[in-house]
PDB file as gemmi writes it, atoms N, CA and C in Angstrom:
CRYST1    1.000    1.000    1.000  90.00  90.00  90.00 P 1                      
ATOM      1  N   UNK A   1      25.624  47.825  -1.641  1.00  0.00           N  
ATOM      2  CA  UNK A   1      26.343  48.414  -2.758  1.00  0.00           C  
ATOM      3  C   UNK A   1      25.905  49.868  -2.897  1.00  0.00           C  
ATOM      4  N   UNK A   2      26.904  50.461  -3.106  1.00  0.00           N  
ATOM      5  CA  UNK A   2      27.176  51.775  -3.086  1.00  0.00           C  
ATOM      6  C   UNK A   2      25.797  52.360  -4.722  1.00  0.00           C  
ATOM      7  N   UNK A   3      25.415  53.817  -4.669  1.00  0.00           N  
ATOM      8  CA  UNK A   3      24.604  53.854  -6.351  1.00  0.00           C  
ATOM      9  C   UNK A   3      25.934  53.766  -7.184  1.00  0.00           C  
ATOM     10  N   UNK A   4      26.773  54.459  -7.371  1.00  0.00           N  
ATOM     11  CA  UNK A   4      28.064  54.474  -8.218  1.00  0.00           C  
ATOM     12  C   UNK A   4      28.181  52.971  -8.935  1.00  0.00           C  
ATOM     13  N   UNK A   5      28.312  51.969  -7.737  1.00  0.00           N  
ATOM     14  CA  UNK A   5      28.469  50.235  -7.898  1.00  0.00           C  
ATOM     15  C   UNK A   5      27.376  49.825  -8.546  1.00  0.00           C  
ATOM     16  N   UNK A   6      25.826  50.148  -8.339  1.00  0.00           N  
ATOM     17  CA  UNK A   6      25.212  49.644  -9.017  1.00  0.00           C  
ATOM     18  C   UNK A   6      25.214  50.319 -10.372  1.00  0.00           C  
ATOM     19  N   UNK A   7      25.731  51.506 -10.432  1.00  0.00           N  
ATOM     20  CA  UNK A   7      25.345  52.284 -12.269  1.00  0.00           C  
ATOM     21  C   UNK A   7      25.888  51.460 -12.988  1.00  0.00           C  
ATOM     22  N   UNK A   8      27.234  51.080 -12.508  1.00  0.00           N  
ATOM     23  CA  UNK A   8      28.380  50.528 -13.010  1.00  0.00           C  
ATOM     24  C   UNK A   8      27.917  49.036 -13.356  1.00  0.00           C  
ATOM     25  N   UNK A   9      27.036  48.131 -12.131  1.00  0.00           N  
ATOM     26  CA  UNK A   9      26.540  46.754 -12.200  1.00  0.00           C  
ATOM     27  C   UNK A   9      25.611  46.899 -14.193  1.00  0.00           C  
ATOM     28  N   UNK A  10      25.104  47.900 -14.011  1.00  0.00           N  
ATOM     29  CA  UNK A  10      23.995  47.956 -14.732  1.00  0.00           C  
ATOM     30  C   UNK A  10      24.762  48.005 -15.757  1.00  0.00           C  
ATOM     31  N   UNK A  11      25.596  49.262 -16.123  1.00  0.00           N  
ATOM     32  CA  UNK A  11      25.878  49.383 -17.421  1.00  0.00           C  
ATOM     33  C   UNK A  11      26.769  48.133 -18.248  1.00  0.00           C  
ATOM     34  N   UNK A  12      27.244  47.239 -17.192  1.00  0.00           N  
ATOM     35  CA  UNK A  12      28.004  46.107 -17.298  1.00  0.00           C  
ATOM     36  C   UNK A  12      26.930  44.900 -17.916  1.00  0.00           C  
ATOM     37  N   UNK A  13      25.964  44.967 -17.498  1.00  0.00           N  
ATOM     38  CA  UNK A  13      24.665  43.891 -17.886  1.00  0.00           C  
ATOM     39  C   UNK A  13      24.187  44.168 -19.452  1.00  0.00           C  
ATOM     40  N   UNK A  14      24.274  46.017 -19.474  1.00  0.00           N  
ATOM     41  CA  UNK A  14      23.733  46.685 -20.827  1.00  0.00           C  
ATOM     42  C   UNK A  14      24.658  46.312 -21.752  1.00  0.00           C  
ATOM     43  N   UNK A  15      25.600  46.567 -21.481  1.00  0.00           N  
ATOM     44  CA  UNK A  15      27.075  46.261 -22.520  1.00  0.00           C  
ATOM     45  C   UNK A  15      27.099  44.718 -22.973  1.00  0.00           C  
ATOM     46  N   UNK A  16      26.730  43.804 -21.849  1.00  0.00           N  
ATOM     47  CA  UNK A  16      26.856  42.079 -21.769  1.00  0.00           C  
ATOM     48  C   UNK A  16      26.178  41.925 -22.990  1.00  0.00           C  
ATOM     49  N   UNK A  17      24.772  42.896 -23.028  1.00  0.00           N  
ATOM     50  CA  UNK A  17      23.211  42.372 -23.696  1.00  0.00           C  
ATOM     51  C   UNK A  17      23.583  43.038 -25.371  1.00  0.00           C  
ATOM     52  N   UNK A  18      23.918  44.062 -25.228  1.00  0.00           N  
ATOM     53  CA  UNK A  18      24.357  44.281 -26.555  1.00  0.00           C  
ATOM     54  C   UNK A  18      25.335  42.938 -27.246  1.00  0.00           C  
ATOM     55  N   UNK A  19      26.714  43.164 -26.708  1.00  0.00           N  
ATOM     56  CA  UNK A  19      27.828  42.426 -27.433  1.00  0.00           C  
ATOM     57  C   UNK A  19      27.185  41.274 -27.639  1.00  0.00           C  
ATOM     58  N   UNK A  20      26.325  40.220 -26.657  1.00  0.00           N  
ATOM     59  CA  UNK A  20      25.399  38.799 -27.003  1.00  0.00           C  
ATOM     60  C   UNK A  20      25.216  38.919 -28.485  1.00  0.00           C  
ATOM     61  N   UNK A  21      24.361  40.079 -28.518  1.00  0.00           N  
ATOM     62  CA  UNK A  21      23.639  40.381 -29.922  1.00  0.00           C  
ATOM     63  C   UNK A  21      24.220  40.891 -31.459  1.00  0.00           C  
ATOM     64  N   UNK A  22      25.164  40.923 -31.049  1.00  0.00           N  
ATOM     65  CA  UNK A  22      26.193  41.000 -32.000  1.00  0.00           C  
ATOM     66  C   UNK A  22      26.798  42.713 -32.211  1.00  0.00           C  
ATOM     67  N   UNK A  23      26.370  43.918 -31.552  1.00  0.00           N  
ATOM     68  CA  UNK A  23      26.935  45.132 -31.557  1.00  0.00           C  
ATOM     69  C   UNK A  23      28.038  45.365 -31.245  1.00  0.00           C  
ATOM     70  N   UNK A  24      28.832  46.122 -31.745  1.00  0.00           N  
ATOM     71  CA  UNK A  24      29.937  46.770 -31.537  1.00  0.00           C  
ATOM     72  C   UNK A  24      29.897  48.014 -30.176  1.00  0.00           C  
ATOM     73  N   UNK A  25      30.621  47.636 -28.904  1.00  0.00           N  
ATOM     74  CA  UNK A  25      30.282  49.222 -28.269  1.00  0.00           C  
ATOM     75  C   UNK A  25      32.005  50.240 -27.745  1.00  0.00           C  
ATOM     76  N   UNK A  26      31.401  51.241 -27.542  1.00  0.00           N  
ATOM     77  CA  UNK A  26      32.501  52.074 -27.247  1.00  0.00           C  
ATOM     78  C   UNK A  26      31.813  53.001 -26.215  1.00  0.00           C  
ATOM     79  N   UNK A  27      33.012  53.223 -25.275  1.00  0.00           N  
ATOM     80  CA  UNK A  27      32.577  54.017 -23.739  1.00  0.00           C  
ATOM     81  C   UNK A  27      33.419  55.002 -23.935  1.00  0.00           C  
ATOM     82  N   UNK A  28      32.799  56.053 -23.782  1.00  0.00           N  
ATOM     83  CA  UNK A  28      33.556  57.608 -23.746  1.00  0.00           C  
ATOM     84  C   UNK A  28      34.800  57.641 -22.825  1.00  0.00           C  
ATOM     85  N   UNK A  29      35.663  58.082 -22.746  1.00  0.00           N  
ATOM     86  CA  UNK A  29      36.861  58.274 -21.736  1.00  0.00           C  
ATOM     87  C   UNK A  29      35.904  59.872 -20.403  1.00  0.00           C  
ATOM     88  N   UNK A  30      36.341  59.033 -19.282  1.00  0.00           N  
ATOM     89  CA  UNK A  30      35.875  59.791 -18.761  1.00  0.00           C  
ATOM     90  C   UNK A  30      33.859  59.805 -18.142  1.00  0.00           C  
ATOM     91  N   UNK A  31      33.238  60.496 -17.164  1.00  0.00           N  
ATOM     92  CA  UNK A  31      31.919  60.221 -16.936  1.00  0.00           C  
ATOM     93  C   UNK A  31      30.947  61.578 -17.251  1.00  0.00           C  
ATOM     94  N   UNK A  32      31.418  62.282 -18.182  1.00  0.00           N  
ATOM     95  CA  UNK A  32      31.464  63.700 -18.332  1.00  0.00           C  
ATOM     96  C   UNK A  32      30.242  64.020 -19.120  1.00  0.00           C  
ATOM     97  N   UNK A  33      30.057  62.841 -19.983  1.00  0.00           N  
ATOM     98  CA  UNK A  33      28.950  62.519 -21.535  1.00  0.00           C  
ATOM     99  C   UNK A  33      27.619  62.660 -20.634  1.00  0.00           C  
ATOM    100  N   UNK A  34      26.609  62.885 -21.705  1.00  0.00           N  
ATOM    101  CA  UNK A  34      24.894  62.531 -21.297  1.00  0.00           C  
ATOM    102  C   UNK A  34      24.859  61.832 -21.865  1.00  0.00           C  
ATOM    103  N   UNK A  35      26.001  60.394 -22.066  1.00  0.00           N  
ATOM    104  CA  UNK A  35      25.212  59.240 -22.296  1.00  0.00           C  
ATOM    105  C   UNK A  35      26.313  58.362 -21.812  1.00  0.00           C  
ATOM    106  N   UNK A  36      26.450  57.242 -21.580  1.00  0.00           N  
ATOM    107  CA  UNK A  36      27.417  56.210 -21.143  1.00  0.00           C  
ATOM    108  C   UNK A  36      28.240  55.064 -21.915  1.00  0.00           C  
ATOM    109  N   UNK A  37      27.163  54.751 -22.914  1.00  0.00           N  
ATOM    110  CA  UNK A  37      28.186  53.948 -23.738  1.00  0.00           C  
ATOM    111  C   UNK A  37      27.897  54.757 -25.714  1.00  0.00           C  
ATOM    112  N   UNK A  38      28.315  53.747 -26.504  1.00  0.00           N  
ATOM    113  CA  UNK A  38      27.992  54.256 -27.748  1.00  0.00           C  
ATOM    114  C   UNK A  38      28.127  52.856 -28.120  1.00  0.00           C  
ATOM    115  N   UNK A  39      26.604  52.811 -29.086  1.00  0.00           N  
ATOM    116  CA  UNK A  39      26.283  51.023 -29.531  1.00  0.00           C  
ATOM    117  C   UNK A  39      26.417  51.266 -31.825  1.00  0.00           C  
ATOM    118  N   UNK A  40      27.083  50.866 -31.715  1.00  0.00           N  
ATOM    119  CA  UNK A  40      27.559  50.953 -33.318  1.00  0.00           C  
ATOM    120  C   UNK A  40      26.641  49.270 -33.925  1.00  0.00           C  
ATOM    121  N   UNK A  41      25.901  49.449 -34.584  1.00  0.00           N  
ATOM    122  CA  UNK A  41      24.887  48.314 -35.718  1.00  0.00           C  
ATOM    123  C   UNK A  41      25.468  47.983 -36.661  1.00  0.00           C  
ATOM    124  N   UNK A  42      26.278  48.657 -37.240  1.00  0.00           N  
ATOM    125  CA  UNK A  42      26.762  48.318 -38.740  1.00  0.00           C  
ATOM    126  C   UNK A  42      26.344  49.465 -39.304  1.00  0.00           C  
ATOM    127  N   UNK A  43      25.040  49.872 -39.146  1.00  0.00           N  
ATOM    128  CA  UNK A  43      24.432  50.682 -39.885  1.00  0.00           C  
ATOM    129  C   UNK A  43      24.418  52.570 -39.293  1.00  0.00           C  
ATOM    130  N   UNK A  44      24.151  52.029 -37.990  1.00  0.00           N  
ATOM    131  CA  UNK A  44      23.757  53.195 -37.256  1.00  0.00           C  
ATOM    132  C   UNK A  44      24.881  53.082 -36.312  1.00  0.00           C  
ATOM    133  N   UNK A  45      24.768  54.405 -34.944  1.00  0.00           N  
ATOM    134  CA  UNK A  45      25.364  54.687 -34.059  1.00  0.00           C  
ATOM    135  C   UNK A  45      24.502  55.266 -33.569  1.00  0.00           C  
ATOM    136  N   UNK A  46      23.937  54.426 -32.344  1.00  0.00           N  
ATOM    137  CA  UNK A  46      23.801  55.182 -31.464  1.00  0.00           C  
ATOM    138  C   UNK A  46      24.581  55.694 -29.683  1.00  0.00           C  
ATOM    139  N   UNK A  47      23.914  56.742 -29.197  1.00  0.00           N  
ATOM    140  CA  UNK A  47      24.796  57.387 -27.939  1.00  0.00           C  
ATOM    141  C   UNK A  47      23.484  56.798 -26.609  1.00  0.00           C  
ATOM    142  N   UNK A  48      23.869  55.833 -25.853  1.00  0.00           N  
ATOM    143  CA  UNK A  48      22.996  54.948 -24.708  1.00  0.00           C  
ATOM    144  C   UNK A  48      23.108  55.793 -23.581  1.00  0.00           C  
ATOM    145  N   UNK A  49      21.878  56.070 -22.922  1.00  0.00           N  
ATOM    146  CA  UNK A  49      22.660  56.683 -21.308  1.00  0.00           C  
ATOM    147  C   UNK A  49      21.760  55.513 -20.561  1.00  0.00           C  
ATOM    148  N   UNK A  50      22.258  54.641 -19.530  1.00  0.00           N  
ATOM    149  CA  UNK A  50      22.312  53.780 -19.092  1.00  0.00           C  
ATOM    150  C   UNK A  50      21.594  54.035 -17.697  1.00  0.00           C  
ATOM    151  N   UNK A  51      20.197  53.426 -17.109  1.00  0.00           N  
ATOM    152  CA  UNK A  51      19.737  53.759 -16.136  1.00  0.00           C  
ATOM    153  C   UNK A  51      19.331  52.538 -15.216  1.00  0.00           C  
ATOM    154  N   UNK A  52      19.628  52.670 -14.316  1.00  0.00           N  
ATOM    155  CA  UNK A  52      19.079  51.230 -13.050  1.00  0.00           C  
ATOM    156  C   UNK A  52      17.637  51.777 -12.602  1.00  0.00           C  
ATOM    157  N   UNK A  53      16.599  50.558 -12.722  1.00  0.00           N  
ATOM    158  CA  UNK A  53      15.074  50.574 -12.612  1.00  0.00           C  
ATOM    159  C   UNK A  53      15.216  49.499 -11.347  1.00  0.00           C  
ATOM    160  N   UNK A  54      13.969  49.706 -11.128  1.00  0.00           N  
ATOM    161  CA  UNK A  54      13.297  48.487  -9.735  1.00  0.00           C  
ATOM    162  C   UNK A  54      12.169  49.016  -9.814  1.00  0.00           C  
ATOM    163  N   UNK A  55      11.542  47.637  -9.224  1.00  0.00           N  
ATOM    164  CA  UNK A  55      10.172  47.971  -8.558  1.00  0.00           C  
ATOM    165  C   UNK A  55       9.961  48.846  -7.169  1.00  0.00           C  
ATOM    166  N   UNK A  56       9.096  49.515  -7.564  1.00  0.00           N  
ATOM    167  CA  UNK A  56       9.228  50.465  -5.753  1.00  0.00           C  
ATOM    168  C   UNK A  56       7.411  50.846  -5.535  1.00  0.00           C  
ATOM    169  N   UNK A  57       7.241  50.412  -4.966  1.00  0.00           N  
ATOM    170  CA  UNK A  57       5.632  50.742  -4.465  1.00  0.00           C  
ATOM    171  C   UNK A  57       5.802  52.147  -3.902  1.00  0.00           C  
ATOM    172  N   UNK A  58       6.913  52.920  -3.291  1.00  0.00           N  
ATOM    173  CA  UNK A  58       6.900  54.542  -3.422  1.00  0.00           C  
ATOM    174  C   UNK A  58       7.336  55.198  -4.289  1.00  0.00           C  
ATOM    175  N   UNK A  59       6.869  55.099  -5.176  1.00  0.00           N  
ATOM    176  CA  UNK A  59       6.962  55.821  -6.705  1.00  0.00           C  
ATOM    177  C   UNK A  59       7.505  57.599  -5.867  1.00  0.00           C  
ATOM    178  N   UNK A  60       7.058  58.159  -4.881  1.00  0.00           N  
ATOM    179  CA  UNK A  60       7.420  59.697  -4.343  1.00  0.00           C  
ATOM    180  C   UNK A  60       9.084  60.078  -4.475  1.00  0.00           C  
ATOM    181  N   UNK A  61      10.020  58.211  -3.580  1.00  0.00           N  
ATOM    182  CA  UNK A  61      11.296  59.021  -4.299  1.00  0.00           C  
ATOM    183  C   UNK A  61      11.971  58.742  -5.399  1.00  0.00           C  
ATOM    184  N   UNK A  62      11.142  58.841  -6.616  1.00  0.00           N  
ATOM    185  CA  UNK A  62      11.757  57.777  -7.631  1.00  0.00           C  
ATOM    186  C   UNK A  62      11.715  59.950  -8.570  1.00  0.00           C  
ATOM    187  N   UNK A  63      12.921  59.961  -9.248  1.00  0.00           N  
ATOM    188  CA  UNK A  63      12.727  60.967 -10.131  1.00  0.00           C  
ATOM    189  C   UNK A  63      11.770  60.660 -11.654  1.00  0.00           C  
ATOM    190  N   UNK A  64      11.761  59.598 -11.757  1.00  0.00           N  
ATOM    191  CA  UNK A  64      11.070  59.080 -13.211  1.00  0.00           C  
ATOM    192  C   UNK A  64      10.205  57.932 -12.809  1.00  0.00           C  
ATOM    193  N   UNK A  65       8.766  57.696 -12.772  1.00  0.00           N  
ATOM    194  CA  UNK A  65       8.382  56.377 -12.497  1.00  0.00           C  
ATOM    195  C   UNK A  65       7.969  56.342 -13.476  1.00  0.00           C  
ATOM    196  N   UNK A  66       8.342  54.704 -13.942  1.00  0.00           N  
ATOM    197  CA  UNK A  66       7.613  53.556 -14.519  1.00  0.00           C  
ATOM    198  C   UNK A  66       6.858  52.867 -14.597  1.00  0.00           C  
ATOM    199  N   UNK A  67       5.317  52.814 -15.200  1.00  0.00           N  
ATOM    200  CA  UNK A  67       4.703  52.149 -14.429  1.00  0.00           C  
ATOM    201  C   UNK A  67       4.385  50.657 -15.177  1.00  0.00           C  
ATOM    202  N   UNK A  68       4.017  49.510 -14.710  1.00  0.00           N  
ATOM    203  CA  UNK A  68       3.768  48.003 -15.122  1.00  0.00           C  
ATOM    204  C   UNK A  68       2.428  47.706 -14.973  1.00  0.00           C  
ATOM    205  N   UNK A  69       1.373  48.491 -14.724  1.00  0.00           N  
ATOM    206  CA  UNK A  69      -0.031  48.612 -15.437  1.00  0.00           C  
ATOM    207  C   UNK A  69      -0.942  49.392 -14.249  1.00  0.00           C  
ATOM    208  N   UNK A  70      -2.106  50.001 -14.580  1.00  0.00           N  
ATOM    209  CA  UNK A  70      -2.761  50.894 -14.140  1.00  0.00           C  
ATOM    210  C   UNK A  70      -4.236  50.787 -14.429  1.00  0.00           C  
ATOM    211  N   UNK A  71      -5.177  51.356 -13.693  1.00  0.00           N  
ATOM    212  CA  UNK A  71      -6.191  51.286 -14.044  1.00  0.00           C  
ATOM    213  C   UNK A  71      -6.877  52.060 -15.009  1.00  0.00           C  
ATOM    214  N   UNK A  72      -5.672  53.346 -15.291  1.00  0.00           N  
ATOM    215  CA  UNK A  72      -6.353  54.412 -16.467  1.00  0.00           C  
ATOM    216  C   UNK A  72      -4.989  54.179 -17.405  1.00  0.00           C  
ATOM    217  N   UNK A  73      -5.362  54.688 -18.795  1.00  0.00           N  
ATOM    218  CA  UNK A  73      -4.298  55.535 -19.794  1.00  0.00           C  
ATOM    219  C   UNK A  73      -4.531  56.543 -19.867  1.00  0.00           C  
ATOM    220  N   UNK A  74      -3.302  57.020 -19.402  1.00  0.00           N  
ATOM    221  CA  UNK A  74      -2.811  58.356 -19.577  1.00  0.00           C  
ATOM    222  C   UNK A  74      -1.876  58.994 -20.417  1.00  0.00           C  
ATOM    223  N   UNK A  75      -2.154  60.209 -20.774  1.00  0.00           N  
ATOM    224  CA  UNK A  75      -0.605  60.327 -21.951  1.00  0.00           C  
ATOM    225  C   UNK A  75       0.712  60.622 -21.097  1.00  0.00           C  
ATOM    226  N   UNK A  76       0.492  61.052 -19.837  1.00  0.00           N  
ATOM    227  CA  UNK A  76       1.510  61.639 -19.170  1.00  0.00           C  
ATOM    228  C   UNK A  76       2.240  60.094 -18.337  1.00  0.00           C  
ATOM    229  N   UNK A  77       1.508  58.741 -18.372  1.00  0.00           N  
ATOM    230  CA  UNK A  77       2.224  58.000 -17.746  1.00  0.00           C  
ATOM    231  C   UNK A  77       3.509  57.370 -18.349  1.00  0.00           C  
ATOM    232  N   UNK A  78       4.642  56.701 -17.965  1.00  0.00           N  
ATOM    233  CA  UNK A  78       5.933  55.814 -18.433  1.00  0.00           C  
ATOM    234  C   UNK A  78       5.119  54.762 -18.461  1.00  0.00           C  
ATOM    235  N   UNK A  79       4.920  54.081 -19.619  1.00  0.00           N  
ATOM    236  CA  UNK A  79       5.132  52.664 -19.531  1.00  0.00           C  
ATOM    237  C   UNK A  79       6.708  52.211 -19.480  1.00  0.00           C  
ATOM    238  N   UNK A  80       6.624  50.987 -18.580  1.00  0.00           N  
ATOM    239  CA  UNK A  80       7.704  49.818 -18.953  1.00  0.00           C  
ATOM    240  C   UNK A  80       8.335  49.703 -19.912  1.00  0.00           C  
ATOM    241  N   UNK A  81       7.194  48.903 -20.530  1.00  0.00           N  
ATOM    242  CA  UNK A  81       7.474  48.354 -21.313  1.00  0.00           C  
ATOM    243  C   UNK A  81       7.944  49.606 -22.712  1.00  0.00           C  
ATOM    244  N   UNK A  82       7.880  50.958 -23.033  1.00  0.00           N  
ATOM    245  CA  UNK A  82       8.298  51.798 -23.952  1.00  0.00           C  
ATOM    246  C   UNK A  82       9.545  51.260 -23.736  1.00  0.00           C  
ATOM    247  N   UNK A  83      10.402  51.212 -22.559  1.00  0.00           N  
ATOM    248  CA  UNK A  83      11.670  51.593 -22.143  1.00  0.00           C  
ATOM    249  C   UNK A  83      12.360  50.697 -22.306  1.00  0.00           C  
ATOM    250  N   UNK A  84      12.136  49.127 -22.707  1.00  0.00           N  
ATOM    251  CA  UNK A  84      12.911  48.192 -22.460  1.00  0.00           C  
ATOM    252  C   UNK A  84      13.188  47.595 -23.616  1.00  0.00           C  
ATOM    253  N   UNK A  85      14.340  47.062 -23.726  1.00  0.00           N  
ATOM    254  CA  UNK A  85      15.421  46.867 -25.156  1.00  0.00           C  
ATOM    255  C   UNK A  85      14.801  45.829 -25.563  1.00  0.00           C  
ATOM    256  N   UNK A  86      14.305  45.221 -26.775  1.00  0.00           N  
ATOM    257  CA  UNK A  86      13.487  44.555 -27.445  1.00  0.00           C  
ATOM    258  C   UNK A  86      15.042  44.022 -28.652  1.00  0.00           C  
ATOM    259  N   UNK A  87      16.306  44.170 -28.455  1.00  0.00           N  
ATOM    260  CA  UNK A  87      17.124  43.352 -29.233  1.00  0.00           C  
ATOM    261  C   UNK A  87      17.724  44.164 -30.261  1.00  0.00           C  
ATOM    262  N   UNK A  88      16.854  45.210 -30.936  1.00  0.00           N  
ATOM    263  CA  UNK A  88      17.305  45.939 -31.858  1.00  0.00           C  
ATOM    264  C   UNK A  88      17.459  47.377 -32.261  1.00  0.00           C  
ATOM    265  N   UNK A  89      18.644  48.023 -32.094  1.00  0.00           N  
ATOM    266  CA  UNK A  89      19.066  49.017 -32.401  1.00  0.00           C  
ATOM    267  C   UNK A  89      18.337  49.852 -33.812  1.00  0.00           C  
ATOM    268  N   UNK A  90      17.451  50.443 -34.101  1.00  0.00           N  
ATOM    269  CA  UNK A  90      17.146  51.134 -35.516  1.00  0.00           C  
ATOM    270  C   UNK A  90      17.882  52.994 -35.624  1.00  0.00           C  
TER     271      UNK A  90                                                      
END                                                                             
């Protein structure tokens, strides 16, 4: 699969995981936005930009790594776990 196919796989899974949960979403016309979908709460609105992760032991060609644990804390590292949808929109 092409990256295009997987952005698309992904944002299709993101959209799945919202609507489950009861959000309202709306996709911009067009791929033009810095963000991909828009997740409406009732309360709030927010603007999602939608990214495909994996595990990769060469973190060199990754533009953003993530990391799933380390032997130091650092302020400059990604955790995971910051990044991953926990159910609720605030």
């Amino acid at each position: 699969m092409n990256t295009k196919g997987k952005g698309g796989e992904t944002e299709a899974e993101i959209i799945h995981t919202f609507i489950s949960r009861g959000y309202s979403i709306s996709v911009p016309f067009g791929d033009n936005d810095k963000y991909d979908i828009i997740v409406d709460s009732g309360q709030n609105i927010c603007r999602v930009q939608c990214k495909t992760g994996w595990a990769n032991k060469d973190a060199t060609t990754q533009k953003m790594e993530l990391r799933f644990d380390a032997e130091i804390n650092h302020p400059s590292i990604n955790w995971a776990e910051d990044y991953e949808f926990d159910g609720e929109i605030r």
